[in-house]
N, C-alpha and C positions, 0 to 999 in steps of 0.2 A: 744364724741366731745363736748368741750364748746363751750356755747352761752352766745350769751350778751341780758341779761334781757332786753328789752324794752317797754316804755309803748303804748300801742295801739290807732288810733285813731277811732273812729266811727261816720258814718253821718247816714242820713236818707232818703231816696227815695220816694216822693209822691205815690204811687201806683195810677196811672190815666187807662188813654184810655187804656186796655191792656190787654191780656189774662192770663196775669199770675195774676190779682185780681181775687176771689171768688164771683162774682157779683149775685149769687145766694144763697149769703150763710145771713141770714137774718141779722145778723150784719154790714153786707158792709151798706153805706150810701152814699152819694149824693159826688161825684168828681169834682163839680163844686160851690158848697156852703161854705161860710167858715168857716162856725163852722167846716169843715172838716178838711181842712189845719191847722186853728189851735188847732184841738184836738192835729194831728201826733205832728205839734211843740211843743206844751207844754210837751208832751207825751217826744221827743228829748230832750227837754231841762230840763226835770229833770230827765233825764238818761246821764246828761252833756256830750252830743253828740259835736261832732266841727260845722256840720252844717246840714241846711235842704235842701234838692237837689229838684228842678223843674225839670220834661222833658219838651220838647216843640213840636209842632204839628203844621204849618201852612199850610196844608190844611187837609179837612176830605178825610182821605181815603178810598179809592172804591176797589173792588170787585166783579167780573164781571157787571161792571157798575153802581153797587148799594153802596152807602155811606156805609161802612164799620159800623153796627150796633151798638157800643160804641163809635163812633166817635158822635152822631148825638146827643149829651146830650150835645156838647160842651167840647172845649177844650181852659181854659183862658188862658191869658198872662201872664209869667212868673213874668214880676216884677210887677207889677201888686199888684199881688198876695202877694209877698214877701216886698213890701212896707206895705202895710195892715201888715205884719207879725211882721213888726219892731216894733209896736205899742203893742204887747200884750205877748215880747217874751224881756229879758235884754242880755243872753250871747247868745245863739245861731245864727251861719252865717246861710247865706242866698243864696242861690246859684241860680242861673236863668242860665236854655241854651238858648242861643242865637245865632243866626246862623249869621254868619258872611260872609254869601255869597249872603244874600240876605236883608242885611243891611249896613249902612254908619257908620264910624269910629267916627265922630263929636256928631251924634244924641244917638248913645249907649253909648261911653264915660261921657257924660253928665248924660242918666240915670244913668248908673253902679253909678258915684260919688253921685247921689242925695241920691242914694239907701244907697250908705256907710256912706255920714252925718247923714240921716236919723236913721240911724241904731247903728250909733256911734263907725264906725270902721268893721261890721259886713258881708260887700257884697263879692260877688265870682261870678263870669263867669263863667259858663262850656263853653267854643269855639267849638260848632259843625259847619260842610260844610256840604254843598250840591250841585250835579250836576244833581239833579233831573228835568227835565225839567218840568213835571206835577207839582211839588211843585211851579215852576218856572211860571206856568202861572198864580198866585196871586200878580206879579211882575212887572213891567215895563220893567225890563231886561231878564226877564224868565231866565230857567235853562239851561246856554250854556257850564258851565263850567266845565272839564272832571277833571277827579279824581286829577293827578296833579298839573290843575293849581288852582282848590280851596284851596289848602292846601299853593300854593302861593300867594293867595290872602288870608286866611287865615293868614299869617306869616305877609303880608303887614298890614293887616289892625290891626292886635296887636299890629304890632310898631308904627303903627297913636295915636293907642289908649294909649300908655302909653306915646307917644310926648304929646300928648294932656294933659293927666294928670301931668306930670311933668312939662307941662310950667304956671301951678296956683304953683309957687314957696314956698317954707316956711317963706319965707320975705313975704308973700302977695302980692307980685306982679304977676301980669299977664306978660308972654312976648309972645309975635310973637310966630305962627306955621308957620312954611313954610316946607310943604313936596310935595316933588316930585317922583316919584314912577309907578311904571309899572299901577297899578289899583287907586291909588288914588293922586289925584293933589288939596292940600290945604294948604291955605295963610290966614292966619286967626286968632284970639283969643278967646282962650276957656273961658266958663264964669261961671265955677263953682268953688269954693276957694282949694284949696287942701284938700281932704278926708283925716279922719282921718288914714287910711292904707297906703295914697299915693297913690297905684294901690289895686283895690280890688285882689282878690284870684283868679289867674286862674286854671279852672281846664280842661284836655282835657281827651274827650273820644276817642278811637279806639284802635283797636290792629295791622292794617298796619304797615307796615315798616313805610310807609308816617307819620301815625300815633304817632309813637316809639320816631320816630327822630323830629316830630314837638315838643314833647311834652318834649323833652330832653334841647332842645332849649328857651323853651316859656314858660310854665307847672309850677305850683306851685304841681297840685293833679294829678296823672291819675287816672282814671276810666275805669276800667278794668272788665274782667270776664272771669275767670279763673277755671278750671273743677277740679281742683288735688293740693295737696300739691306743686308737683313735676314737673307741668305744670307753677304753680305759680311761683317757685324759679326761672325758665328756665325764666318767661319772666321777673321779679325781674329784675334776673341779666345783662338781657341784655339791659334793659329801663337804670341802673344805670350804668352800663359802657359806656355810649354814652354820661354820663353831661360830664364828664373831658373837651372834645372838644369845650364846650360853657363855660369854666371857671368855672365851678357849680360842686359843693359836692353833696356827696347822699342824705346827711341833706334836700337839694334844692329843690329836688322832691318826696314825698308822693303817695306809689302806695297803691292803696284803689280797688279792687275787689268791684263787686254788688254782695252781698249773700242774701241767704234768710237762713230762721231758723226756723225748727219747735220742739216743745220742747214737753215731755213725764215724767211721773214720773217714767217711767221706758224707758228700752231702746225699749220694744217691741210696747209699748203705743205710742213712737215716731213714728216707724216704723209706726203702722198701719196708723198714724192720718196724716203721710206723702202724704202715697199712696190715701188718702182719698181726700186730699186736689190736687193731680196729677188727681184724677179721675174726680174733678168737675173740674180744669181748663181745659180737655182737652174731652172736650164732644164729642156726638156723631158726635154734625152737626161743632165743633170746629176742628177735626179731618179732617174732611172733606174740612173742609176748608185749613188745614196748607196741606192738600196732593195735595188741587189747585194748590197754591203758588208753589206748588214741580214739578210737573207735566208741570204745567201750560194749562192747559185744564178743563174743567166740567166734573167733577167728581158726581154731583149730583147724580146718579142711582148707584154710588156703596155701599154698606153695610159696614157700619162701623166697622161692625163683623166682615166683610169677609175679603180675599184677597187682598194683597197689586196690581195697576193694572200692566199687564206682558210688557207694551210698556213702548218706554224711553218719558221721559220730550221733551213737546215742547217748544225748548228755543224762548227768549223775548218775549213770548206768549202777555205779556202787563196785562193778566187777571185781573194781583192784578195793584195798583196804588199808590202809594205813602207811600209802605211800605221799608224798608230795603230789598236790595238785598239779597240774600240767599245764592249766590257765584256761583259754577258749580253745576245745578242743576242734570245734569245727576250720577257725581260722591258723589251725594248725595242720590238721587232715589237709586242708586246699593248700597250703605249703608245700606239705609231703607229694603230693599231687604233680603241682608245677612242677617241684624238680626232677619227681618222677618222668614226668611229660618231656623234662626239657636236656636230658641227660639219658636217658633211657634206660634207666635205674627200676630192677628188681624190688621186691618188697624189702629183703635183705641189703641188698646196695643202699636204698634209700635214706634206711636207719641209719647203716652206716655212716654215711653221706650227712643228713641231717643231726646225728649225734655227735660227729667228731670230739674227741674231748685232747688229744696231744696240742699241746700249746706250743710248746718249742721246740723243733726240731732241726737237726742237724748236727755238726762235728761239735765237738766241745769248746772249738775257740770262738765259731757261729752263736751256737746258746749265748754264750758267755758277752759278746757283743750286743747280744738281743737285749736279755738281762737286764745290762747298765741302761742301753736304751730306754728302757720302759720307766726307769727309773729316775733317769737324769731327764726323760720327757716330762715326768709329773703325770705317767699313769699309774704308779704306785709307788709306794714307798719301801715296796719287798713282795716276798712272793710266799706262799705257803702248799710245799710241793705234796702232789699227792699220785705215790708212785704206781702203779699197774703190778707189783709182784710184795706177797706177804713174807715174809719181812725181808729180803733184801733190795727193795727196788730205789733208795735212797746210793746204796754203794758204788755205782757205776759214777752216780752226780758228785758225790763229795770224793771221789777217789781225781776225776778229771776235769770237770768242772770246776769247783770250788780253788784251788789251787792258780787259774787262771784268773778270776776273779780277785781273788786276792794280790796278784801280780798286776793288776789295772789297777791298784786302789778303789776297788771297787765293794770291798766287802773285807770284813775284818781279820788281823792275824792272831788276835787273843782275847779271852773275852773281858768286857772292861770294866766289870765289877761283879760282886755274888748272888744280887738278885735279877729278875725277870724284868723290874721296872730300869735297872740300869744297862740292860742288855736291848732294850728298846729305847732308850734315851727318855722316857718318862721321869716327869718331878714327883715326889712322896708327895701324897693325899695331906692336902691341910689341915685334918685329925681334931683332935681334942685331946688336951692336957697339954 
């Protein structure tokens, strides 16, 4: 079968509040300090990455009552963060999640643009929702809004956001907003001059349907995560058959996967350094914990060694608080079960086992063939790494990796222009003025 060579894109993932960092491994450091942020970005940016991704957290989440133990070190503000970053970083974008469910179209617009002068073309949006009502009581409006209509308030408030943006003209003039709308009703002028991108980057995460089709419509990047070659292709193809209907080419939309990567100078080296690094994110009393979340009960007196427990899950149990839903807990339980059953896997094995999160593994010439693969299969169109060690867990990949990669014509030697939108091969927003 021929393929068509194409070059790959690559970002970068904070590694914060989260069980998949190595938070005891003596190299992790401080999640909240910035010499941290900006090690990984420098780290991105001379591995000539497209950008640096923020997650976001507004509330500390709990655990049968108690604040979720990595959450209580703090979790900053995305742009924040990413403003400071503009200052110490020339190509690399800039990506901040922002939740658009439990923010205003006028006050984010405004930042996103300060972030992209600032930055000199360089900002990106991830657009997350929420119908979390527990998230929702840091709000004035709390969290009422069910799965559907966020992704309709969602869709509403990105079209505020890019009215907003495109009436600071390229003639310099400002004109009139006037939008009227199911969730937002404003009559007003924006007062920030036109960014150098026009619209910064959007990027959306999920893999709903709701998800698929928001981001077919809206979407500059998906953010994805994806288990297989072949799981990849499958959702590939169907995120890129659904632009046609919004007038958009597959050029339009950049599906970018979260992988992780652990490298070996040989392939058994990887293997072992793999499992090694599976074994410390997923401890004894961490174990214990993901089988709460499952369960949803106190599990506390079972033995991590031992037996998965023989009763089903108590649904909306509430135990955990303001983490991601887990889906149908029961037909998850009987998963964990089976392979329990069928592998002969501890409570701890299990997790392990059913959570694996390393995506590529092996030598650095291995990765590096994988890589193009996925890429020249049309299961992505780049990859957005998200390393296990706070702040240096990018240095090992762009120190031995990247270098090969770029020896395959596989990924770029310089970057090819100064904004975010030319560093992903995107066309400027068709504006106003």
């Amino acid at each position: 079968m021929t393929v068509r060579r194409r070059r790959m894109h690559l970002a970068a993932h904070f590694p914060g509040v989260n069980n998949t960092t190595v938070w005891a491994d003596p190299r992790s450091r401080s999640q909240i300090e910035f010499s941290s942020f900006e090690h990984l970005a420098r780290t991105a940016e001379r591995g000539l990455f497209d950008f640096f991704f923020l997650a976001e957290g507004l509330r500390l989440r709990e655990h049968k009552g108690r604040i979720h133990d990595l959450d209580v070190v703090g979790r900053p503000e995305s742009l924040t963060v990413l403003n400071a970053l503009a200052g110490v970083t020339e190509h690399l974008g800039l990506a901040a999640t922002v939740n658009a469910t439990f923010n205003e179209p006028y006050e984010l617009a405004r930042r996103l643009a300060t972030l992209d002068h600032l930055s000199g073309g360089r900002a990106a949006w991830n657009v997350v929702t929420s119908s979390d009502a527990f998230t929702g009581e840091n709000f004035r409006r709390g969290g009422f809004l069910d799965r559907a209509e966020r992704y309709t308030r969602a869709a509403e408030f990105l079209e505020v956001a890019r009215e907003l943006w495109d009436s600071a003209g390229r003639d310099g003039v400002f004109r009139p907003v006037a939008h009227r709308g199911r969730h937002f009703d404003i009559a007003g002028e924006f007062g920030v001059p036109r960014s150098p991108q026009g619209h910064p980057v959007v990027i959306q995460a999920g893999d709903s349907d709701e998800g698929r089709e928001f981001a077919a419509a809206t979407a500059d990047v998906v953010f994805t995560r994806q288990g297989s070659l072949e799981a990849g292709r499958s959702f590939y193809a169907d995120v890129k058959r659904r632009l046609a209907k919004y007038g958009r080419t597959a050029d339009d939309l950049k599906i970018m996967p979260g992988v992780s990567v652990v490298l070996g100078d040989t392939a058994a080296e990887a293997q072992e350094r793999a499992a090694g690094i599976r074994r410390s994110q997923v401890s004894p009393q961490n174990a214990i914990l993901a089988l709460e979340q499952v369960w949803g009960a106190d599990l506390s007196s079972y033995d991590p060694d031992g037996p998965l427990p023989d009763f089903d899950p108590v649904p909306d149990s509430g135990i955990s608080q303001g983490r991601t839903r887990r889906g149908d807990t029961v037909a998850i339980a009987e998963k964990w079960r089976a392979l329990s059953r069928e592998k002969g896997l501890s409570i701890r094995q299990t997790v392990i086992e059913a959570s694996a999160r390393q995506s590529f593994i092996g030598t650095p010439e291995a990765v590096a063939v994988e890589l193009e693969e996925f890429v020249t299969r049309e299961a992505a169109d780049g990859f957005i790494l998200v390393p296990h060690l706070t702040p240096g867990g990018l240095d090992e990949f762009v120190d031995r990796v990247v270098p090969l990669l770029q020896e395959r014509g596989a990924f770029r030697t310089e970057y090819p222009g100064a904004t975010l939108r030319s560093h992903l091969g995107l066309s400027a927003p068709a504006g106003t003025g």
